[in-house]
N, C-alpha and C positions, 0 to 999 in steps of 0.2 A: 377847160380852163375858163376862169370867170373873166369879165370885162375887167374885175381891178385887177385879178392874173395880168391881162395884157399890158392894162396901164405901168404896172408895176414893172412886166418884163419888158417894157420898150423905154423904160428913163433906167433900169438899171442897165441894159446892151448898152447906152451913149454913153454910159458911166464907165460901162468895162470896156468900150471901145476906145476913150481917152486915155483911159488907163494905161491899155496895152500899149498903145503908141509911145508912151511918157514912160515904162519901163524899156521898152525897146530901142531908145534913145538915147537912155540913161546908162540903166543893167547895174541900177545897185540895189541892193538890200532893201532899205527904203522903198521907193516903188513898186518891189518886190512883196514888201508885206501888204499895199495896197490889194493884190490881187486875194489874200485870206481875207480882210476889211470888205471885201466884194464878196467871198463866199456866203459872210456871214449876214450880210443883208439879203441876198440871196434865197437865205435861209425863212427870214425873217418877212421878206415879202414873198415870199412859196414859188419861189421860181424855177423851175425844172433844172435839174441837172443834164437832161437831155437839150433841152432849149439853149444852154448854155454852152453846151460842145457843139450844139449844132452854128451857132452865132461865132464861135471861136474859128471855127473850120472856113465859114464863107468871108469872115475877116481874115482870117491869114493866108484865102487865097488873093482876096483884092489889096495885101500888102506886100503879097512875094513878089509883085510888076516893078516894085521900087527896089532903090539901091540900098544893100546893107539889111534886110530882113533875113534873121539867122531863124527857122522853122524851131529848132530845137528848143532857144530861147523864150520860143511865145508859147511852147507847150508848158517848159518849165510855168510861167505864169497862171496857166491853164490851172496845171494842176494844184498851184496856191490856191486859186481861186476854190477848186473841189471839193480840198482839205477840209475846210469847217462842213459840207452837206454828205462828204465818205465819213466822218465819223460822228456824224446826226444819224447815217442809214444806219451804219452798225449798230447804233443804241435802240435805235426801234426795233432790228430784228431781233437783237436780244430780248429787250423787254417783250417781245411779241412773240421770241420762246419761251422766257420764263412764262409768262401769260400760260401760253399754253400745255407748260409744265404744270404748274398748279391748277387749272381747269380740269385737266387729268387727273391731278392727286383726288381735287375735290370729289371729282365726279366717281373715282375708287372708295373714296371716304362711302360716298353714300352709297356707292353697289356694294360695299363691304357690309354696313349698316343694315341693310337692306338684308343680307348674307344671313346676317348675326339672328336678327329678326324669321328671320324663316328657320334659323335651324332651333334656338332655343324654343322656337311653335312646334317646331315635327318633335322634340323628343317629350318622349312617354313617360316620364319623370316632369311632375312639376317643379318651377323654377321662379325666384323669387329672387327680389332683391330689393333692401333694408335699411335705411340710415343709422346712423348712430342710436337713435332715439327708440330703435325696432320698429319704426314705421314703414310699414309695407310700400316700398313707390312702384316696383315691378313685377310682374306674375305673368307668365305662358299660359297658354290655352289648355295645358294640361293641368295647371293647378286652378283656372277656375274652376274646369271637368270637376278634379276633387273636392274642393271647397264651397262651389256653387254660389259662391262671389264673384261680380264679375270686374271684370277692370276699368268699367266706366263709375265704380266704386272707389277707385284709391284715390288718392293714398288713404291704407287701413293703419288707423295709430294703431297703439299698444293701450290697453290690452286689445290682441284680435278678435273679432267678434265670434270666430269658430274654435278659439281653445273650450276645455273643460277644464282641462289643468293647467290654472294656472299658477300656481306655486312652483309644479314641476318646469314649466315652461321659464319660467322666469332663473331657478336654478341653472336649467340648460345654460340659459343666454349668461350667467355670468360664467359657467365654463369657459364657454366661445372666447369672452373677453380676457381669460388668464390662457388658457390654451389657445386659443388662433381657431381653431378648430374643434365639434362637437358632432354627434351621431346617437340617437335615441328616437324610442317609439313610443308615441302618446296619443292618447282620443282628442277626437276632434267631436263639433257636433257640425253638421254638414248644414247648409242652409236651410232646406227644405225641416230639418228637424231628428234626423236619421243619427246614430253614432257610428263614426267610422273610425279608423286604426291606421295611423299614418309612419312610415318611417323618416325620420328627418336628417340630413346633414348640414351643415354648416358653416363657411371657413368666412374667417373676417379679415377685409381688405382694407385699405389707406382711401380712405376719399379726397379725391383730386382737391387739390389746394387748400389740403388742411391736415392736421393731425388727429383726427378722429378715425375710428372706425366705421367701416360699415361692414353689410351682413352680405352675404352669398349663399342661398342654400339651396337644397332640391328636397323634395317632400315627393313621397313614394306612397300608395292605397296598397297596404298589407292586410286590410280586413280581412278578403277573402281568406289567408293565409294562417291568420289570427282566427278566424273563423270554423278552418278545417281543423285547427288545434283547439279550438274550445269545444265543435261539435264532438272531436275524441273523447276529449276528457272528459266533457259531460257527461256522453255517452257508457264512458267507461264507471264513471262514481256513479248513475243513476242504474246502470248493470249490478253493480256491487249492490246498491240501496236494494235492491229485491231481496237478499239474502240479508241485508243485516236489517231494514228497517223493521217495526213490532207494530208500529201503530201508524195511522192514516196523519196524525196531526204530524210526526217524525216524516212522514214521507214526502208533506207539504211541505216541511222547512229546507228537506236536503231539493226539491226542485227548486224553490225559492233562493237557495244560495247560489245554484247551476246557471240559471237561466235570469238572475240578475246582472252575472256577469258577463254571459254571454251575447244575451240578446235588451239588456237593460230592464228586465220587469222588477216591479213594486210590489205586486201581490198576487197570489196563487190564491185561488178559490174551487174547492169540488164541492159539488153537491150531490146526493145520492136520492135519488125515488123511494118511498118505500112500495111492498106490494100492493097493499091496502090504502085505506083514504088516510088523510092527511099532509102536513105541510114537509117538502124535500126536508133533509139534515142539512147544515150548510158548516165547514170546516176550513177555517182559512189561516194563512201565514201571508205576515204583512200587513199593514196598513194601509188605507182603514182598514179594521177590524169587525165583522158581522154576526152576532152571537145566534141568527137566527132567520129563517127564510125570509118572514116578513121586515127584519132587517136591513137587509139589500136592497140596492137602486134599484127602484121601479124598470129603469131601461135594462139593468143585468139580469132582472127576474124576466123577462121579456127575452132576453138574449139567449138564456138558457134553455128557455120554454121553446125555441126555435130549434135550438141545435138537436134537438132528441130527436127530429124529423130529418137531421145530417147524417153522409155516411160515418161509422163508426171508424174510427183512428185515422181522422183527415180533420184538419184544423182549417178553422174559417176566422179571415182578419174580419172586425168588427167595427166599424165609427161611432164614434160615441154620439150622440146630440151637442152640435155646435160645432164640430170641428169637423167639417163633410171633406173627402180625400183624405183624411190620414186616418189610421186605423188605431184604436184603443187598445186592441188587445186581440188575443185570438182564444178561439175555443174549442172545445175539439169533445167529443165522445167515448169514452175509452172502453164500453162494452155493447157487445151485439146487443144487448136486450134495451139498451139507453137509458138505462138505470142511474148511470155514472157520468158527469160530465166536470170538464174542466177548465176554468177559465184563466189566464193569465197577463196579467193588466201592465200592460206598458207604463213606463215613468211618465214618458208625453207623449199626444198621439203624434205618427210620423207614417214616414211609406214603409211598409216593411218590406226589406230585398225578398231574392232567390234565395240567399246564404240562411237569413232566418229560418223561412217557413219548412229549408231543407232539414235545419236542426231540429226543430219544433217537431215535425215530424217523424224524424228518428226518438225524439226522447219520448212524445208521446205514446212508441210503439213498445218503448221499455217500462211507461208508467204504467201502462195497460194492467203489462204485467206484474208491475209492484204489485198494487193498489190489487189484483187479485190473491194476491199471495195474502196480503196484508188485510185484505178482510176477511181470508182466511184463518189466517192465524188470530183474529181477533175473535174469530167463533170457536175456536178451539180454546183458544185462553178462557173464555164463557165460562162453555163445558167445564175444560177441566176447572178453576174455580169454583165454579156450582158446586160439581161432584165433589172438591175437594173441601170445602165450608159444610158439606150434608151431613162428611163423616165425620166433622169435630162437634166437640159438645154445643148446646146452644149460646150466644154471644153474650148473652146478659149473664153476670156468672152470679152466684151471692154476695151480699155485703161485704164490703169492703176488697173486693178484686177487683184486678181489670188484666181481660184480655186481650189477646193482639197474635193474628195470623197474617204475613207481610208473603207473599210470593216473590219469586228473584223479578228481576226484571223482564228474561225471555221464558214463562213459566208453560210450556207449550205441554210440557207434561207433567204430572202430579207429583209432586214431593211428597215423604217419606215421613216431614216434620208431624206431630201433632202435640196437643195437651190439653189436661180435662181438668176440671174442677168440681169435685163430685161431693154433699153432705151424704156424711154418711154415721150423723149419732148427733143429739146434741152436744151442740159447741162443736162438735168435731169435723174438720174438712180434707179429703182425701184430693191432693195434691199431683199430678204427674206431668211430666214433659220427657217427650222422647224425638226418638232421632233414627230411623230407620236407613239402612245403606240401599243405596241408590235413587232412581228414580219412575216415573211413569204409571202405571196402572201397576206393574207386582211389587213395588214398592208400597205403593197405598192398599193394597190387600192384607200386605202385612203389616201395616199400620193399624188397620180395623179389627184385626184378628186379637191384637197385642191388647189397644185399646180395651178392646171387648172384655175381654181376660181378665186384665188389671182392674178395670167400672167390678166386675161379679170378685174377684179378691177384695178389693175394698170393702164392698157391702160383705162382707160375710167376716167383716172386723180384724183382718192379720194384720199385724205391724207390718212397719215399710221392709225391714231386714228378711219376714219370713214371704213378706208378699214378693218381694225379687228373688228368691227361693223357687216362688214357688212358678211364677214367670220365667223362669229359665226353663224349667219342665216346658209349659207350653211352647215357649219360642224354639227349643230340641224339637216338637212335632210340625212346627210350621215351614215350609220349603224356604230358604234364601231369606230366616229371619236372622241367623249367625251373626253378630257383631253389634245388634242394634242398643244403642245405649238410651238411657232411662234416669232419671233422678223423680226418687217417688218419696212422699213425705205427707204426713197426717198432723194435721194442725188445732189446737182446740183455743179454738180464738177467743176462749173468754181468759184463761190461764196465760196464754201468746205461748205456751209451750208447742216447739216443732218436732218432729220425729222425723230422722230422713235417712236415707241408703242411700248410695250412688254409682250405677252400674255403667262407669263409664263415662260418665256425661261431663257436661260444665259445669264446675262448683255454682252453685247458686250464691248470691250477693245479698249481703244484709245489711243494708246503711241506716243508723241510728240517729238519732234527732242531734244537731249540735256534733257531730262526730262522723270519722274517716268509716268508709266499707268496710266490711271486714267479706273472704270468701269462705264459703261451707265447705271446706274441702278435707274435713272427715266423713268417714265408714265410707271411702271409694272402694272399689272395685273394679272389676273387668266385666266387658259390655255383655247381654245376655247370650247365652249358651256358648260359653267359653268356658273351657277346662281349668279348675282351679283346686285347690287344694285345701281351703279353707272356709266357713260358712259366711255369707255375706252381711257386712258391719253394718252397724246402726248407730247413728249419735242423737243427741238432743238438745237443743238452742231452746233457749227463751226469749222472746223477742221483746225488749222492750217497747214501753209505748211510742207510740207515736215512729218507731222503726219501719222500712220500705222492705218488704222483700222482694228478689228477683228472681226467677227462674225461667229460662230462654233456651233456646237450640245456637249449635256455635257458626249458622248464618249472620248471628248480630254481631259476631264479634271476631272472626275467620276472613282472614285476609292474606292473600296472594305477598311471598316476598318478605311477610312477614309473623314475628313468634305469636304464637296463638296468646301466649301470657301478656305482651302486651295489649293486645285487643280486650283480652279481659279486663286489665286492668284501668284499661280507657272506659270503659262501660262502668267499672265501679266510681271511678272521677265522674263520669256524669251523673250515676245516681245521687250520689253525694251533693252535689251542686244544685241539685233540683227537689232536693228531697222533701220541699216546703210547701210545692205545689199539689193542688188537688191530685186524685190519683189518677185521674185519666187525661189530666196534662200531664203529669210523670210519663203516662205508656204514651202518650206520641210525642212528648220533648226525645224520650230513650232513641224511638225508632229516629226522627228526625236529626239529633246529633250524632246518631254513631253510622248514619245512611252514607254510603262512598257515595262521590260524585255520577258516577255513572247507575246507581241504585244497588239494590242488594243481587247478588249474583248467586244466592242458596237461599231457599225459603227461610221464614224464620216465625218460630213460634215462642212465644211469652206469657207468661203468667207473674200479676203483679201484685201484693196486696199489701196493706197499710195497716199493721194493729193499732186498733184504738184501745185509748185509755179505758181505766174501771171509769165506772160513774163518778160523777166530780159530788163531794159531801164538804160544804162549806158553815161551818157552825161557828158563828160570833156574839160577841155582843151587839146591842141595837141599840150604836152610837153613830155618829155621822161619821167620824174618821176612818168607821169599818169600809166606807161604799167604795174608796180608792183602789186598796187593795183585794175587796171581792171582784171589780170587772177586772184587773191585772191577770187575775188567778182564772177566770172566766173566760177574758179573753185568750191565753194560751191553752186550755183544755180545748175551746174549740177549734183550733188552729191544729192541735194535736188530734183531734176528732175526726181531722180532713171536712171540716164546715165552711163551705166559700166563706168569702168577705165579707160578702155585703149581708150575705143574710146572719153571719157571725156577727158582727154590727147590730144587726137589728135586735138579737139577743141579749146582744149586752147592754143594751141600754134597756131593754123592758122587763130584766132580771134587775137592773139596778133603780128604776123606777118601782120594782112590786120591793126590795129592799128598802128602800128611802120611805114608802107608807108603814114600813115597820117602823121605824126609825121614830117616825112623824106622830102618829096615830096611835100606837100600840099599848105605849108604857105611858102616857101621858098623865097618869097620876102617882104610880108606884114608881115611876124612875126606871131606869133602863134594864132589860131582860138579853132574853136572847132571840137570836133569830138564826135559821136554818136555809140554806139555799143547795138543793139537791139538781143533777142534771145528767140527764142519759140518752144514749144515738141507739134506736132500737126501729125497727120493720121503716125505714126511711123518714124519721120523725125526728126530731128534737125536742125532748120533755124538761121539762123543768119547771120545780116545786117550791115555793117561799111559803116558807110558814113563823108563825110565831105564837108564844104563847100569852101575849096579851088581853086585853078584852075589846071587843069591836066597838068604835064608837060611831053613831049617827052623825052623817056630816051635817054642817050648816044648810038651813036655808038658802044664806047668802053666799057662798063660801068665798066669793072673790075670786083673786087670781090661784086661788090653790081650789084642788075638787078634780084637775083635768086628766091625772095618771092615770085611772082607771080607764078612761076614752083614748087613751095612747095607746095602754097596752090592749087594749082591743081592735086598735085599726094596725097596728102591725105584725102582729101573730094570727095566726090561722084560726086557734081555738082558747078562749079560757074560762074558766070554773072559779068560781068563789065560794068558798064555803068556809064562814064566819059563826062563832059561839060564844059563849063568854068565857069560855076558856082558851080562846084560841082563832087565828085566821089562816087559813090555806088557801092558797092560790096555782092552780095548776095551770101552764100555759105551753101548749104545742105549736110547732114550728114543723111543716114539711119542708125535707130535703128535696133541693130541684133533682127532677129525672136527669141519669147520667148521659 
């Protein structure tokens, strides 16, 4: 106890000691309440309750000596006096449990805290937590593991910096907002640069003292998982690709589709050695694009030239220059001999996992195999095309034809199709397109046999009726020729009259200038050496000018699911529509509009030709109002001639300039005559004759701005002649047609 303790408790004892006395005296009420007025100073000057019983005790022993001291009465006082310091103890012990009640909660608070914190750390699901805003303020140590963001990072606003989708992301998050709750798996891109495959859930909670949501979610690493299902499937489509791919460029695309989605690659690159000297072949799907060895990044051509010294079907990751620890791409070797290499170039460099290089290595143990097959089948294809081009007539056919031999798509063995274009007399052209049943090598035997047959009946002059007569004998002695059909027809292309038989085949298509197709489909028949009862028919068409004929095998027009008639008559719509065009944009407009999406799935053989007009004879008078209508008339013969444009163009105007010196020159003193403008397509030329029968005059000296026609028509034609009398000028001027 302090010194003001004692001061304090020795003037309050004389105070309680008068006290006592003066209620003991008394013993009323009053007095009585003095003794709580005493507790409460007491109180106030910190005076022991022990000090006070003890002063009470040694006073009421030195007052019991006297007379009239009732002991009970001075306790009574006593404990007036205690009253205010028993109910000061109580309050303090209370307040000194509650104390220690809540010291306790707190301290539960934070071992709970503490609790909460450790177990959201141990679980193996990352765990995050979001405000209203989608602002990341929470994340366990499992979701940085996933993320590679760390928590001395947050808060991550919106957008996060590891979405890739984020449209999808953003979808989610307003589910969550209408439903409470969401569940989806979307790419992430990991810090380091890598793509991973996350599963996420969601649920949204009330944020303490406010009406907004927030976020609660876990986010789960399903790569692996996603991983084992794309190396399946890869696995399984790039399995398949051995048997259905045809070509190396098709084989690039179907890995480029696989291994874009599985492992993120941009571009597939193989390159192939050849035996001999010279630069690799280079074949790629994706972008950029490299049409050629020296093409190629310096660093790839370097990358390549490395791996040929690597074991074969073992992929090696590669750094690109600049980006050292993450890997560009990998590359790998797909034959013993290191002929063949392949590269495939990641979107960005990154680390590449286990899970990858495990893919990578199964699919490149299936490309191996593609990429063998497939250059396989591209040296068969060769072959048989070679072989199959050797037995058809030669590709340049005569004036005014055009040929066209289209293999299916997977032509690994010989087609059956063929057709010749054979003269055989002037004017006369011996016609044929056939169609043998089956396929392979004894299909094309009897292709060549038939062929053969039909070239020596033509030249020995039978019409088409006796010559498929007589073709049926042969194809009777030939093994497995039974059924083959033929459309044979002899053409005299100065007359345009046709002659045709048809054992079986597809009516041939005749589309005429200004007008609908029509199909040949008289004097049919039944295909050769088929039993028949009657001798086989012959019809005869006249072709008008400037008319398109067709004759094809029913490759171009034979389609799965549906009637053959319509296919035909879809082929005669397109002639018709095109029938304006040169004739060898005709044969590849045919093949290209009537080509299925997938290519043609039966070879196909065509024969195309375009009768030209008679010679154009134009005889007028030699007036100016004639020049209009001679290039009119001019210009549509050459159009009907099948004369490009430009060089029709150029005719016209240097027939109408050697006109107009008729015009000008000729008659100038008798008055106006006549003039003659003659014009013919003969051995690849364009001839054309102006004449008149005026008399030649000597130009001027000066001539001025006239004098310059003769200098035109010789810088734009190939050749011309003048020969001038005084009866008369002719002027001959040639025009070669450009090579087809």
């Amino acid at each position: 106890m302090t010194d003001h303790d004692n001061v304090s408790g020795g003037d309050f004892h004389t105070r309680y000691t008068a006290a006592l006395r003066t209620y003991l005296a008394a013993r009323d009420e009053d007095n009585l309440s003095v003794g709580h007025e005493l507790g409460r100073r007491a109180l106030e000057e910190r005076v022991s309750m022990l000090d006070i019983v003890e002063h009470h005790f040694n006073l009421a022993q030195d007052l019991a000596a006297g007379p009239g001291i009732d002991a009970p009465t001075a306790l009574e006082f006593l404990l007036q006096t205690l009253a205010p310091l028993d109910v000061a103890t109580r309050g303090f012990l209370d307040g000194t449990k509650r104390y220690a009640e809540q010291r306790a909660r707190a301290d539960g608070l934070a071992d709970r805290d503490k609790f909460r914190t450790a177990l959201v750390n141990s679980l193996q699901e990352g765990f995050f937590v979001a405000d209203h805003n989608g602002t990341v303020v929470e994340m366990n140590s499992a979701l940085i593991d996933i993320l590679g963001y760390p928590a001395d990072g947050l808060p991550y606003r919106w957008p996060h910096p590891w979405l890739v989708d984020r449209v999808g992301a953003r979808q989610q998050q307003t589910l969550v907002e209408l439903n409470g709750t969401t569940a989806y798996e979307t790419p992430i891109r990991h810090r380091d640069g890598h793509l991973a495959w996350v599963a996420v859930s969601i649920n949204s909670v009330k944020e303490a003292d406010s009406d907004r949501n927030a976020y609660v979610g876990t986010i789960r690493d399903v790569t692996a998982e996603r991983a084992f299902a794309a190396r399946e499937s890869a696995v399984l489509r790039l399995a398949t690709a051995v048997a259905v791919a045809k070509t190396v460029d098709e084989l690039l695309a179907i890995t480029l589709d696989e291994c874009s989605a599985a492992i993120d690659v941009q571009r597939v690159v193989a390159v192939s050695w050849p035996s001999g000297d010279g630069d690799p072949a280079v074949q790629v799907a994706g972008a950029p694009a490299a049409s050629s060895w020296r093409r190629l990044e310096p660093w790839l051509r370097d990358t390549f030239a490395d791996a040929r010294h690597q074991l074969p079907l073992t992929a090696k990751t590669v750094e690109r220059p600049g980006h050292p620890g993450k890997a560009a791409g990998l590359v790998a070797v797909l034959s013993g001999a290191g002929d063949l290499a392949l590269w495939l170039e990641l979107r960005s460099p990154r680390w590449v996992s286990a899970e990858d290089r495990l893919l990578v290595t199964v699919l490149i143990g299936h490309l191996s195999l593609a990429m063998q097959h497939v250059r396989q089948f591209e040296s068969a294809r060769e072959t048989s095309l070679t072989l199959q081009r050797a037995m058809l007539p030669p590709v340049q056919p005569p004036p005014g034809f055009a040929v066209r031999y289209e293999p299916a798509v997977p032509p690994l063995e010989i087609g059956g199709d063929w057709y010749d274009v054979l003269p055989i007399g002037d004017h006369r052209i011996g016609i044929v397109v056939g169609d043998c049943v089956g396929r392979g090598l004894p299909a094309a035997a009897i292709m060549g046999q038939l062929r053969s047959s039909a070239r020596a009946l033509l030249i020995n002059g039978a019409e088409p009726a006796l010559l498929l007569e007589q073709l049926d004998s042969a194809a009777s002695l030939i093994p497995n020729a039974y059924c083959t059909t033929v459309f044979l027809a002899v053409l005299d292309t100065k007359s345009g009259v046709l002659q045709y038989s048809n054992a079986g085949h597809m009516p041939a298509v005749l589309a005429g200038p200004g007008s609908h197709a029509t199909m040949l489909t008289d004097a049919a028949s039944v295909p050769l050496a088929v039993r028949r009862d009657q001798p086989r028919p012959q019809a005869t068409r006249v072709l008008p000018p400037g008319s398109t004929l067709m004759l094809y095998t029913d490759g171009l027009v034979e389609r799965k699911y549906e009637s053959i008639d319509d296919g035909i008559a879809r082929a005669a719509d397109v002639l018709t529509k095109i029938n304006t065009l040169p004739l060898n944009a005709v044969a590849d407009a045919v093949l290209r509009e009537l080509s299925p999406a997938a290519g043609y799935d039966d070879d196909v053989a065509m024969v195309i030709y375009r009768h030209r007009p008679e010679p154009l004879r134009i005889e007028s008078p030699a007036t100016a109002d004639q020049l209009v209508l001679i290039r009119h008339r001019l210009a549509d013969w050459l159009r009907t001639a099948d004369v490009p444009d430009d060089l029709a163009a150029d005719i016209v105007l240097v027939a109408s300039e050697a006109c107009t010196n008729c015009v000008e020159h000729a008659y100038r003193e008798n008055g106006p005559g006549t003039m003659l403008l003659a014009v013919d397509v003969a051995d690849g030329e364009v001839r054309a004759q102006v004449s008149d029968s005026g008399s030649w005059k000597t130009p001027a000296v000066n001539p001025g701005n006239s004098g310059r026609g003769l200098l035109l028509m010789r810088a734009m034609s190939d050749a011309i002649e003048l020969d001038s009398s005084p009866t008369g000028t002719t002027v001959d001027i040639t025009f070669r047609l450009p090579a087809a």
